[in-house]
MARMI-427318 format. One record per residue: residue number from 1; residue in three letters; x, z, y of N, C-alpha, C in turn. Coordinates in pm, 1 decimal. Example, Ala and Ser with C-alpha at 12.3 -4.5 7.8 and 13.67 -1.06 7.14 Angstrom:
MARMI-427318
resi/resn/n.px/n.pz/n.py/ca.px/ca.pz/ca.py/c.px/c.pz/c.py
1/ALA/1319.0/780.0/-569.0/1230.0/780.0/-450.0/1320.0/780.0/-330.0
2/SER/1285.0/708.0/-225.0/1367.0/714.0/-106.0/1290.0/787.0/3.0
end
This chain:
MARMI-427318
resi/resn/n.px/n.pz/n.py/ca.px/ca.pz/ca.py/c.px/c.pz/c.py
1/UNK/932.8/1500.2/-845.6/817.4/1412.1/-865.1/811.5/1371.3/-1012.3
2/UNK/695.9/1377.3/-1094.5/653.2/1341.3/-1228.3/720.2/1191.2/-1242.1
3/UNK/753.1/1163.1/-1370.6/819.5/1103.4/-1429.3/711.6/1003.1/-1510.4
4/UNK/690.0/865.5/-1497.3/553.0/812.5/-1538.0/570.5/809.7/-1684.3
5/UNK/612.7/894.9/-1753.5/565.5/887.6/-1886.1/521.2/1024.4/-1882.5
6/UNK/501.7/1091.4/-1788.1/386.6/1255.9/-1763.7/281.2/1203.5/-1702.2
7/UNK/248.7/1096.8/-1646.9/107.2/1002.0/-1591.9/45.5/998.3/-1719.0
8/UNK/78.6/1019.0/-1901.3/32.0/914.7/-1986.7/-141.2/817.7/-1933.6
9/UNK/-209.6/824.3/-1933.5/-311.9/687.5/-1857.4/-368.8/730.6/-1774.0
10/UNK/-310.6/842.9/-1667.5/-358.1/888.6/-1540.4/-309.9/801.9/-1471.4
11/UNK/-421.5/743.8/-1378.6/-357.4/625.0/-1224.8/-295.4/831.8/-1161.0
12/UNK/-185.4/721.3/-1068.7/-126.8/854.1/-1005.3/-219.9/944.7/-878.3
13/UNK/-324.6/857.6/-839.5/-393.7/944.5/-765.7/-498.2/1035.8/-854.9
14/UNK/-548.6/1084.1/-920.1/-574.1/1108.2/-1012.8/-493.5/1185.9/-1076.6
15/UNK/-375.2/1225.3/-1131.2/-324.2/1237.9/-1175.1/-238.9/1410.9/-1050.1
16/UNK/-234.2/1325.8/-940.0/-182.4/1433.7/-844.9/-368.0/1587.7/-790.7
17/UNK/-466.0/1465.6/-775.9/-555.7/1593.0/-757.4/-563.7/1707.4/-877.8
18/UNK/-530.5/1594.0/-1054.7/-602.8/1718.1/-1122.2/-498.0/1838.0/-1163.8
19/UNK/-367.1/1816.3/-1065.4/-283.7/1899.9/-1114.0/-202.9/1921.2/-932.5
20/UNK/-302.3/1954.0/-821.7/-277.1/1969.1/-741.1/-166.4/2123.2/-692.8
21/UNK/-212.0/2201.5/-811.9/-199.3/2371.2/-755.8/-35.8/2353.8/-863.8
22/UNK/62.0/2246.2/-908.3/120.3/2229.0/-989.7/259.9/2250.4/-940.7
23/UNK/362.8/2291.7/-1027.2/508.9/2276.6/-968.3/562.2/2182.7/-894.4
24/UNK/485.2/2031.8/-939.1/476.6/1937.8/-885.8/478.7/1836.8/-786.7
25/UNK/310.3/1918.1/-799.0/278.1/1895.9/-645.8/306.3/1975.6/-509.1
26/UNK/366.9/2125.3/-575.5/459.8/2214.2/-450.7/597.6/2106.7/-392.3
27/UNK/672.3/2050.8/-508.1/780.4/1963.5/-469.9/705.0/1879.1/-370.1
28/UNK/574.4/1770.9/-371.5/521.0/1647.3/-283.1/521.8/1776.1/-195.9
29/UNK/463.5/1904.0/-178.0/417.1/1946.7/-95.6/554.4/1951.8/22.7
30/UNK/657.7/2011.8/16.4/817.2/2027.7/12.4/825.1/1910.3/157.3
31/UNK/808.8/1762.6/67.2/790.9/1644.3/153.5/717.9/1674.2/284.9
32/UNK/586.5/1719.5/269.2/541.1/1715.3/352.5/569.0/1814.8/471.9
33/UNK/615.4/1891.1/445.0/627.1/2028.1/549.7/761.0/1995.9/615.4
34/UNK/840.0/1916.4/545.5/956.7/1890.9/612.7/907.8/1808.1/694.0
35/UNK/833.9/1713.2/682.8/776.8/1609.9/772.7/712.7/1724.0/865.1
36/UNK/657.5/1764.0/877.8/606.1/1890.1/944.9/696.3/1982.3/1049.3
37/UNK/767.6/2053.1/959.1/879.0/2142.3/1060.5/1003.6/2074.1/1057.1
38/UNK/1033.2/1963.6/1055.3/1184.9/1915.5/1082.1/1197.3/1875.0/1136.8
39/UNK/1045.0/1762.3/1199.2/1055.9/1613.0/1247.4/912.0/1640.8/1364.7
40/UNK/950.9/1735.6/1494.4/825.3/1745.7/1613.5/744.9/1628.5/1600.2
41/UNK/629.0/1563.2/1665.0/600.1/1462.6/1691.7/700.4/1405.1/1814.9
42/UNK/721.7/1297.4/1820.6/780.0/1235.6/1946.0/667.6/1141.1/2039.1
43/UNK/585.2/1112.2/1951.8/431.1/1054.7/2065.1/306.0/1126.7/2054.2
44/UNK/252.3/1073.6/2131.1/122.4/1164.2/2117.5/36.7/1085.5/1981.1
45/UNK/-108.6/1152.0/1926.0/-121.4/1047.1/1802.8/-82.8/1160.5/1705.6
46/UNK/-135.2/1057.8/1561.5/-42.8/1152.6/1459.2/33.4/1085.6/1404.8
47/UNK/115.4/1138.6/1303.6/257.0/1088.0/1248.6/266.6/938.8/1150.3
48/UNK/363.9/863.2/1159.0/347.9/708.8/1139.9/482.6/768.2/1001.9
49/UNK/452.0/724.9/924.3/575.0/701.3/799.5/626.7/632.0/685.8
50/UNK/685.3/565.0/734.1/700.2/432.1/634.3/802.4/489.3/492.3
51/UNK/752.1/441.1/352.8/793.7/461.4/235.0/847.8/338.2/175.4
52/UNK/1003.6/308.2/155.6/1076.1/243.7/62.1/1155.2/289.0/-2.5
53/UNK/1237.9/158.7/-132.5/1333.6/247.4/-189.3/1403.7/110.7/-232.1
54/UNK/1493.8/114.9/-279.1/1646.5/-3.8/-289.8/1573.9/-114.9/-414.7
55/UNK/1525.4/-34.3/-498.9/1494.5/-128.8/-602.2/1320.8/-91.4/-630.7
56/UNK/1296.0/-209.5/-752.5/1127.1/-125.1/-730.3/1148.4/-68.6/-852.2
57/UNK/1030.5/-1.3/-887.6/981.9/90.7/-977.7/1017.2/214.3/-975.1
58/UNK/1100.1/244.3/-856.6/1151.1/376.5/-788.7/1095.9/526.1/-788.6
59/UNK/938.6/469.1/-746.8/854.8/599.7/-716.7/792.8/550.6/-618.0
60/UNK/805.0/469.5/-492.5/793.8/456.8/-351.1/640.1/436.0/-340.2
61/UNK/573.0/381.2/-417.8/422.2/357.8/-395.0/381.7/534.3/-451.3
62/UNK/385.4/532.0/-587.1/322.9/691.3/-642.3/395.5/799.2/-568.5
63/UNK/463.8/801.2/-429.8/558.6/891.4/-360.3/417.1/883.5/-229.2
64/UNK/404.6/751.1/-202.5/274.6/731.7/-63.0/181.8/790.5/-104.3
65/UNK/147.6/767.8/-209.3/0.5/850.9/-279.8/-5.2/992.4/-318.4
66/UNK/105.3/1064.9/-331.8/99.8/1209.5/-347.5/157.6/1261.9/-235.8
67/UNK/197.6/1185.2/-130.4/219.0/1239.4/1.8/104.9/1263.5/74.2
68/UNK/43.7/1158.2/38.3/-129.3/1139.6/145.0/-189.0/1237.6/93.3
69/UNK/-225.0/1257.4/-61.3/-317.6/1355.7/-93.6/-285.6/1506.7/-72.1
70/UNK/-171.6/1571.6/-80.1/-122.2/1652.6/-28.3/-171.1/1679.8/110.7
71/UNK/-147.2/1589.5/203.6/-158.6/1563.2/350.0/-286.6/1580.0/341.7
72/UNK/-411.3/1523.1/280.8/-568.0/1537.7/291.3/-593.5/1642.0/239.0
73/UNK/-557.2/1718.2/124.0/-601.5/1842.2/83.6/-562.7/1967.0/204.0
74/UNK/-455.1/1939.5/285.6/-389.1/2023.0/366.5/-493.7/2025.5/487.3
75/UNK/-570.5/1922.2/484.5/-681.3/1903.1/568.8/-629.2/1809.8/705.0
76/UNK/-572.2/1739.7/668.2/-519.2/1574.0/776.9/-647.9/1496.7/754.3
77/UNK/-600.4/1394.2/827.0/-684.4/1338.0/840.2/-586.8/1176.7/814.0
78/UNK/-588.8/1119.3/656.3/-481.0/1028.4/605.8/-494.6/920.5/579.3
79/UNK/-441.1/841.3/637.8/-461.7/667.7/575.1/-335.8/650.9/485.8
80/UNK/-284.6/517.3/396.0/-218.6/500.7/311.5/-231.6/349.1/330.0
81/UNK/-152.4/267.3/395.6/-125.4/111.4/400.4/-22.7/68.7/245.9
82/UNK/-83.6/-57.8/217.3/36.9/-101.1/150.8/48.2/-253.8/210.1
83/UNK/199.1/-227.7/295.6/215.9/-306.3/354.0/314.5/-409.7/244.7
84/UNK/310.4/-356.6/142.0/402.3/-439.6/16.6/322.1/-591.5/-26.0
85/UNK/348.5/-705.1/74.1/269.3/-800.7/40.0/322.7/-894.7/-20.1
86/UNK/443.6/-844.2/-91.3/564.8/-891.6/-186.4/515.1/-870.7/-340.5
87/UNK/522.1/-785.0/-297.8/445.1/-715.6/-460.9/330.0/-588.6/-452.3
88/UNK/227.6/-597.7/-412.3/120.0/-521.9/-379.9/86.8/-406.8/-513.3
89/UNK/78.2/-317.8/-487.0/-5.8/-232.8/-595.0/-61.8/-94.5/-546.8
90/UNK/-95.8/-112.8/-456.2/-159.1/42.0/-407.0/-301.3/25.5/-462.4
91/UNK/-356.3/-50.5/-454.2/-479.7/-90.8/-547.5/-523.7/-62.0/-700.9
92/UNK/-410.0/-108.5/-707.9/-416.5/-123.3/-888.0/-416.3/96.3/-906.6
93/UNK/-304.6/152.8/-872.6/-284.7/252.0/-834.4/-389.0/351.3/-847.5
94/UNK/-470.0/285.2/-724.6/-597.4/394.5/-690.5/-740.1/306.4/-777.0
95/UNK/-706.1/221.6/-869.8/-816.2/167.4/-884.3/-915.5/137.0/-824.5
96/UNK/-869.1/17.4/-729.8/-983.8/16.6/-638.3/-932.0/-148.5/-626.3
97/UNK/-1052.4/-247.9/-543.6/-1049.2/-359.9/-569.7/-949.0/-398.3/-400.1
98/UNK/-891.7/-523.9/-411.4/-766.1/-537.0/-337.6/-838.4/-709.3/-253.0
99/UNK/-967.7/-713.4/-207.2/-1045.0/-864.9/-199.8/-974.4/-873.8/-53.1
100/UNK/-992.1/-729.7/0.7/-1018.0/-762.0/164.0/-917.3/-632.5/186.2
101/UNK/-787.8/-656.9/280.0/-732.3/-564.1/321.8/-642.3/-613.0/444.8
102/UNK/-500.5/-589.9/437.1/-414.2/-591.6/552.9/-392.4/-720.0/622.7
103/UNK/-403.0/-814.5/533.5/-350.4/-937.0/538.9/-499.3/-1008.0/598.0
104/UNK/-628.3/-954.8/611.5/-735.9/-955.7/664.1/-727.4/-974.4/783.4
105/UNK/-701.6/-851.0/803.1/-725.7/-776.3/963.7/-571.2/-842.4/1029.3
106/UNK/-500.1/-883.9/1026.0/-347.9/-871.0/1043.0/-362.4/-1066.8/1101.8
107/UNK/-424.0/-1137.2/1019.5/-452.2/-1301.8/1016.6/-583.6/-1304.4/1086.9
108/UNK/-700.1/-1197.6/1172.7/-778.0/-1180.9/1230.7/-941.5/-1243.4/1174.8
109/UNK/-946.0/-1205.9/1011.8/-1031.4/-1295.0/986.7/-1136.8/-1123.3/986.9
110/UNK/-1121.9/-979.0/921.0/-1159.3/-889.1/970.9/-1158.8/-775.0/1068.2
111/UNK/-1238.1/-686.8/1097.8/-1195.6/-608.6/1179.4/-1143.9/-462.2/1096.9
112/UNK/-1084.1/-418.9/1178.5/-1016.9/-262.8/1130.7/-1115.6/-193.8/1028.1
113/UNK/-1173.2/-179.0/1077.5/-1327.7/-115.7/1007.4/-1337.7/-161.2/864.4
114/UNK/-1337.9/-236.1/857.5/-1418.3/-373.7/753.5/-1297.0/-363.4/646.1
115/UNK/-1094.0/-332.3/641.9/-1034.8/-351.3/596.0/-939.4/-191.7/535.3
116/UNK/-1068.4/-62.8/535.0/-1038.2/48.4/528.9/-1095.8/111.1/407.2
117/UNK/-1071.5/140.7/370.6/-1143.5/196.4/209.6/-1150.0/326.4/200.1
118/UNK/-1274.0/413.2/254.6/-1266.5/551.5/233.0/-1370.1/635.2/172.9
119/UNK/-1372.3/591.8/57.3/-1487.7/694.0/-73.5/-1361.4/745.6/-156.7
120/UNK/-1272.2/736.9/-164.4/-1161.7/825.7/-254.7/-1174.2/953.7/-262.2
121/UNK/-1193.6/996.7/-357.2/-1200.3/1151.3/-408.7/-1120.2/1237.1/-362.6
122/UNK/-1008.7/1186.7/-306.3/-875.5/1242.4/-237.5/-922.7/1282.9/-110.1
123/UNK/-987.5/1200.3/-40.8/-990.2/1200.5/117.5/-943.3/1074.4/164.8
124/UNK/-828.0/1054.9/111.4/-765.2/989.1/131.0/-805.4/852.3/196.5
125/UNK/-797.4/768.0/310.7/-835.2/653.7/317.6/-680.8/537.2/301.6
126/UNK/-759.8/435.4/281.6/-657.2/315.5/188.7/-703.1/183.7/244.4
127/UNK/-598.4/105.1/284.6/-555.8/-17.5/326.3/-525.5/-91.0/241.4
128/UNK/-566.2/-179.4/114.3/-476.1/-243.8/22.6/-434.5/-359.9/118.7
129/UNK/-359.3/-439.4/-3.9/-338.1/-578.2/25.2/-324.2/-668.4/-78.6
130/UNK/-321.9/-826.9/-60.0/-263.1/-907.5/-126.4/-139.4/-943.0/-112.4
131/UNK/-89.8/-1016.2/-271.9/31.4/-1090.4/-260.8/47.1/-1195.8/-202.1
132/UNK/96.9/-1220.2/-104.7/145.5/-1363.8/-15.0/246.2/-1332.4/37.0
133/UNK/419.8/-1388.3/-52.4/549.1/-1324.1/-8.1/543.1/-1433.5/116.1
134/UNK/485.2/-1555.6/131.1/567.2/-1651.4/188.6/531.8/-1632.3/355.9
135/UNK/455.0/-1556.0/369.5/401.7/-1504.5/504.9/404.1/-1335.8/551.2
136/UNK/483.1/-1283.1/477.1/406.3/-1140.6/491.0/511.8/-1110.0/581.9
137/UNK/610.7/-1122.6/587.7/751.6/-1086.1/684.5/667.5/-1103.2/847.6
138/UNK/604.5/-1256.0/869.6/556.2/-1326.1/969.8/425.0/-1221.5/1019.7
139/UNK/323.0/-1190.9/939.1/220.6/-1050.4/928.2/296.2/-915.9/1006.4
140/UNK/386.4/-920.6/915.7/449.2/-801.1/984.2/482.4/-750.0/1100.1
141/UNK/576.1/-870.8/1160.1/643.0/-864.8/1265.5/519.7/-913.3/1382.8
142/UNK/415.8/-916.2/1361.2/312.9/-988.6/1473.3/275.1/-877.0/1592.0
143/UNK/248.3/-904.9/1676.8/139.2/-828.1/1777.8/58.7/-728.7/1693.9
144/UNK/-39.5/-784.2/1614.5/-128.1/-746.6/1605.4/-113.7/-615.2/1496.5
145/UNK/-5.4/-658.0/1407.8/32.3/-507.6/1347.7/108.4/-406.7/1425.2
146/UNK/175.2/-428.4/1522.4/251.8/-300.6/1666.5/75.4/-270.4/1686.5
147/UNK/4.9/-344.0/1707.0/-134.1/-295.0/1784.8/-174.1/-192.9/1650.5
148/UNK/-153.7/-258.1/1533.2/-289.8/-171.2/1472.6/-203.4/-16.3/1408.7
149/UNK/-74.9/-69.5/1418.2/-4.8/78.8/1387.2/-20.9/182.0/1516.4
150/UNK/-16.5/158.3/1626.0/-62.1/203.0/1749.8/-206.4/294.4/1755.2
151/UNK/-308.6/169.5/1715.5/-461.9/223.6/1693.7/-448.8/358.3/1583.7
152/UNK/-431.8/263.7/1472.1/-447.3/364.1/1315.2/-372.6/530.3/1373.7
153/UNK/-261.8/518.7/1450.2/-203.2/673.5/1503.8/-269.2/751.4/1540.9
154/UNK/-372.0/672.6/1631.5/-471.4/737.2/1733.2/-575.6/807.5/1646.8
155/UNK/-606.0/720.3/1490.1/-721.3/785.7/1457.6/-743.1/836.4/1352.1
156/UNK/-569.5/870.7/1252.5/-503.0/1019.5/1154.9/-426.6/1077.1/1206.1
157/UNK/-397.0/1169.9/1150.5/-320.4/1307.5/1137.1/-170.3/1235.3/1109.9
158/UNK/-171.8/1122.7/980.5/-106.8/1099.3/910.0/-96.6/987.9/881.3
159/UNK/-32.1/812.7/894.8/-3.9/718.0/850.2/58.3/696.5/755.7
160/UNK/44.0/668.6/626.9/200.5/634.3/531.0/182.9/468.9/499.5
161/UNK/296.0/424.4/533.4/296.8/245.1/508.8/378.4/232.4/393.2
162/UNK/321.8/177.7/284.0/452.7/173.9/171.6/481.5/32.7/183.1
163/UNK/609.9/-30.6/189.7/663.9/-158.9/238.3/767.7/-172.0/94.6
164/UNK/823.0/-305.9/112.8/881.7/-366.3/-13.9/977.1/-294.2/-16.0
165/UNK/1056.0/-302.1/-117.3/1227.8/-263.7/-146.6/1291.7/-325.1/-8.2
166/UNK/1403.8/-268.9/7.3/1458.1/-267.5/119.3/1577.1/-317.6/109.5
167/UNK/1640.8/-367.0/-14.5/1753.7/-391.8/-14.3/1785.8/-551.2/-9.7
168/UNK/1683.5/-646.2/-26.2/1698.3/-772.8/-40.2/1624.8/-802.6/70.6
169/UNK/1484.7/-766.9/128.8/1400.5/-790.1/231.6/1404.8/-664.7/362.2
170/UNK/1415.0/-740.1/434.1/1390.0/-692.9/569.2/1238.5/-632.9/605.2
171/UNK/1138.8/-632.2/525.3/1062.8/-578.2/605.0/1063.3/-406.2/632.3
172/UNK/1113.2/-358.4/513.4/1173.4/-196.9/575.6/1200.4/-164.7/684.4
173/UNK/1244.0/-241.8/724.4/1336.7/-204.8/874.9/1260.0/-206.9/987.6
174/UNK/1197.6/-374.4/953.7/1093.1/-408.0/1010.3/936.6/-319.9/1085.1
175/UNK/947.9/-234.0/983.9/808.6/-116.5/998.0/900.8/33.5/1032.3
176/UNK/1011.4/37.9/1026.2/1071.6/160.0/1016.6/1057.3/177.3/1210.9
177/UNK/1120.9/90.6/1279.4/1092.0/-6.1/1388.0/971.5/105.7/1437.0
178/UNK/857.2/110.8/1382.0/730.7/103.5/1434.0/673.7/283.4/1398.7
179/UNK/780.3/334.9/1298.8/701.0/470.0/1279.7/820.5/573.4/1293.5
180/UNK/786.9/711.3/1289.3/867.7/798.0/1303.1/948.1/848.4/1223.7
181/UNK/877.1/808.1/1082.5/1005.2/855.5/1015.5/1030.5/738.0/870.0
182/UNK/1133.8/740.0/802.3/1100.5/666.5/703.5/1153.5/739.1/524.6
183/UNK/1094.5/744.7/458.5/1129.0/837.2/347.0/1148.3/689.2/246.3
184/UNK/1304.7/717.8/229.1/1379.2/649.7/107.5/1374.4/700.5/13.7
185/UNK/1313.6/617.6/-67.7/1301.5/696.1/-266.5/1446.8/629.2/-296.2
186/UNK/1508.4/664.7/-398.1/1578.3/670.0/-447.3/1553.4/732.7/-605.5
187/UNK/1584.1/689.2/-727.5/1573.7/743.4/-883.3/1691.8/729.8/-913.0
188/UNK/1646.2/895.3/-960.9/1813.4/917.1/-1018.3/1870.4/888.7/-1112.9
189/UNK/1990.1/884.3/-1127.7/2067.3/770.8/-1253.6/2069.1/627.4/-1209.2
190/UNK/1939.5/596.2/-1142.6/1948.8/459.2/-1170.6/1986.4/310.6/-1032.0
191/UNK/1979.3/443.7/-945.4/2055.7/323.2/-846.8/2243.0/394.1/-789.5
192/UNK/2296.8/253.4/-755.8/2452.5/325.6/-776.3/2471.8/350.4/-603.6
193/UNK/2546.6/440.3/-572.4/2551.3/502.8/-428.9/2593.3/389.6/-352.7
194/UNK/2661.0/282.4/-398.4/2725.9/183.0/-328.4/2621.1/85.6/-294.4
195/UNK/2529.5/114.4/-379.7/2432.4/-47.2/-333.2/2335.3/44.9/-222.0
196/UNK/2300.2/189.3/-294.8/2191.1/274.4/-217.5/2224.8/280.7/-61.6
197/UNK/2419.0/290.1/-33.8/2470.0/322.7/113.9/2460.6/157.1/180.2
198/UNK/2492.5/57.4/102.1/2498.0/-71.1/157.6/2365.4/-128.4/179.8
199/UNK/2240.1/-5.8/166.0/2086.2/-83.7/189.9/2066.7/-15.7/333.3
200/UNK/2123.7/158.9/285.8/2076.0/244.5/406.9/2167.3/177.5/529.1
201/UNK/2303.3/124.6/523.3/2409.7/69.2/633.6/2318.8/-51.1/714.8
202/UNK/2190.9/-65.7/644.8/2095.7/-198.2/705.5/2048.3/-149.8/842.1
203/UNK/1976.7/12.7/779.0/1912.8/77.5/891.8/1975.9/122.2/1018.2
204/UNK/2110.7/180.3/1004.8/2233.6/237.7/1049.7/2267.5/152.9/1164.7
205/UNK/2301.3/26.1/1120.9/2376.7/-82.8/1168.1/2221.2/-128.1/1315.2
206/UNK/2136.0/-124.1/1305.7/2035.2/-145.1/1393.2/2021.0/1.1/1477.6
207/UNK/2058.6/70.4/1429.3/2057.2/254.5/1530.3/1927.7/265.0/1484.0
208/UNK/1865.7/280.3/1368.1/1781.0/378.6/1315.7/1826.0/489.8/1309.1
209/UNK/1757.5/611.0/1301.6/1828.7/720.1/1267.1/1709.8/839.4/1179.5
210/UNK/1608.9/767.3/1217.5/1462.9/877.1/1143.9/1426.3/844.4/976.6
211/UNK/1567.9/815.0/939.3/1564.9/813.6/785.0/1595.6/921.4/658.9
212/UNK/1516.3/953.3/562.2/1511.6/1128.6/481.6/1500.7/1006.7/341.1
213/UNK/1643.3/1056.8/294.7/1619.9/1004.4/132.0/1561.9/1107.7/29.6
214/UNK/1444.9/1025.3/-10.0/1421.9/1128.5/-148.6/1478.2/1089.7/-284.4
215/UNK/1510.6/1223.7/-328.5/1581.1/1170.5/-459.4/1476.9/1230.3/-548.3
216/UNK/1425.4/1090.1/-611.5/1287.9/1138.8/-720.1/1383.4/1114.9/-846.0
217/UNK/1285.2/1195.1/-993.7/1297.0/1169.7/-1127.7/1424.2/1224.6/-1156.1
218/UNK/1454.1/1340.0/-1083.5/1650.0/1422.7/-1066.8/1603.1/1553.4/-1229.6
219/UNK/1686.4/1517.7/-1344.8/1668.6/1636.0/-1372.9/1763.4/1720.9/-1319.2
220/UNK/1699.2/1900.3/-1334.1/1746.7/1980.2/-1334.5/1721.9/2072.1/-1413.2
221/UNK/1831.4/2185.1/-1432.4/1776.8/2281.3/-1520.0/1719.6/2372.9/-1520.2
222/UNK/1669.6/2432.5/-1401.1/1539.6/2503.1/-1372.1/1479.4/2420.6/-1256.6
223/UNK/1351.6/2415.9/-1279.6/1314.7/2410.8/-1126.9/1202.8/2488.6/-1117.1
224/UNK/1040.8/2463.7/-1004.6/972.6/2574.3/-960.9/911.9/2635.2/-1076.1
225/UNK/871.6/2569.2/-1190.5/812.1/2648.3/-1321.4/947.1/2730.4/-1385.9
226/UNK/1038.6/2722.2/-1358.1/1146.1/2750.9/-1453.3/1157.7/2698.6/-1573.1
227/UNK/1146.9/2578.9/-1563.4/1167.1/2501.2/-1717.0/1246.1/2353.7/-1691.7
228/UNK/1302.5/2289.7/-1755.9/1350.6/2191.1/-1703.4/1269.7/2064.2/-1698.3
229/UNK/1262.1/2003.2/-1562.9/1204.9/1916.9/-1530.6/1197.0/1823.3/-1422.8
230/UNK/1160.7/1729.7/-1358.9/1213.3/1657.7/-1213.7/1191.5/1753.0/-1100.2
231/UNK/1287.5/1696.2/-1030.3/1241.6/1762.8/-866.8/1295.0/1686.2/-773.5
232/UNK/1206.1/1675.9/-641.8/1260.8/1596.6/-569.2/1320.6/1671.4/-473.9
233/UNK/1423.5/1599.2/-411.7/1513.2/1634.1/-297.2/1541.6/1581.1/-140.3
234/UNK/1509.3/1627.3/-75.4/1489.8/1536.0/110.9/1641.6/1572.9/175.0
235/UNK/1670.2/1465.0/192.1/1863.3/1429.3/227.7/1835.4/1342.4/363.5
236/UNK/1829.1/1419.5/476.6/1876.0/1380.8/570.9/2002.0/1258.7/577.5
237/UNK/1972.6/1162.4/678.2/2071.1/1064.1/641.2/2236.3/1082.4/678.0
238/UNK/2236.4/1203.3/781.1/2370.9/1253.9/796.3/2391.6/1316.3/679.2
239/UNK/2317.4/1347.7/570.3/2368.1/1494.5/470.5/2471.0/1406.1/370.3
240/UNK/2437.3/1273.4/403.5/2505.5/1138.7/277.5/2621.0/1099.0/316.9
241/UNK/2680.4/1114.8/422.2/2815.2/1085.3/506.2/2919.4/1141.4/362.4
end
């Protein structure tokens, strides 16, 4: 996965369509097919997948957004929640305005409809949200989000929820709970295996088990262009034992 000083003032959605056919975007693509042939569906519906990572600035939001578009160019049918009501930025992201979203529909002041954003050039449809840390745990865990993760299944191909860091807050777990799979970012160099195993031991310790770490921003010395540059990597959570 691109390294945000290869964004120079591309928002990342943007940034993934105009370089879709890219070494790149074969790696997001990688993501997705494993999600594809690794992981059957287990309900009927389409696939629910929640995106965190230990610390922020990881990748974990620009990881939801080149997963989805991938997923919509592939011809899904994709929503993109940001259930990050800690620190919100799927908005800012896709450049798009953040008035009315999760925290809407979730506190029952809109309906589903009303809190969906789908003119994106991607396909892509988008859920923002606002910042309100002091309630969003309480949002989370409600009825009414089991209901609307339930609904939203019924009516993509493809769910991706990007939720806070996972290592200080519980809501990771919280949504992991609710979807089929959950893709851990991880950046390389910069988080240490001891804090990365003592976040994943969160999930573990509850009998999660539908957890795939990605390791974004990894150099290597060749990768699909043959030149050196990032690539990401999907690590089953037994492959880390």
């Amino acid at each position: 996965l691109a390294k945000a000083k290869k964004l120079k003032s591309k928002n990342p959605a943007d940034f993934i369509l105009d370089h879709i056919s890219s070494g790149m975007a074969e790696l997001v693509r990688s993501l997705y097919m494993a999600l594809e042939l690794r992981d059957p569906k287990k309900t009927s519906g389409g696939r629910v997948v929640t995106v965190t990572s230990t610390l922020p600035n990881e990748g974990k939001t620009t990881t939801s957004i080149w997963l989805g578009t991938v997923a919509a160019k592939n011809g899904d049918k994709v929503l993109v929640i940001d259930a990050d009501m800690r620190r919100p930025s799927l908005h800012k992201k896709y450049e798009i305005g953040n008035a009315k979203g999760l925290a809407d529909y979730l506190s029952d002041r809109l309906p589903l409809e009303d809190v969906i954003y789908d003119k994106h050039p991607s396909g892509v449809h988008i859920m923002t949200s606002k910042a309100i840390p002091t309630h969003a745990l309480t949002l989370l865990t409600s009825d009414r989000m089991e209901a609307m993760v339930r609904r939203t299944r019924d009516m993509y191909d493809l769910v991706i929820i990007d939720v806070p860091t996972a290592l200080v807050f519980s809501d990771a777990r919280v949504m992991a709970k609710l979807s089929d799979k959950t893709f851990y970012v991880v950046e390389w160099k910069k988080t240490r295996r001891d804090i990365l195993m003592s976040s994943v031991k969160q999930f573990t310790d509850m009998g999660y088990k539908d957890l795939a770490i990605v390791l974004n921003k990894a150099e290597v010395s060749h990768h699909i262009e043959n030149k050196k540059g990032d690539m990401a990597y999907l690590y089953q959570m037994n492959d880390l034992k």
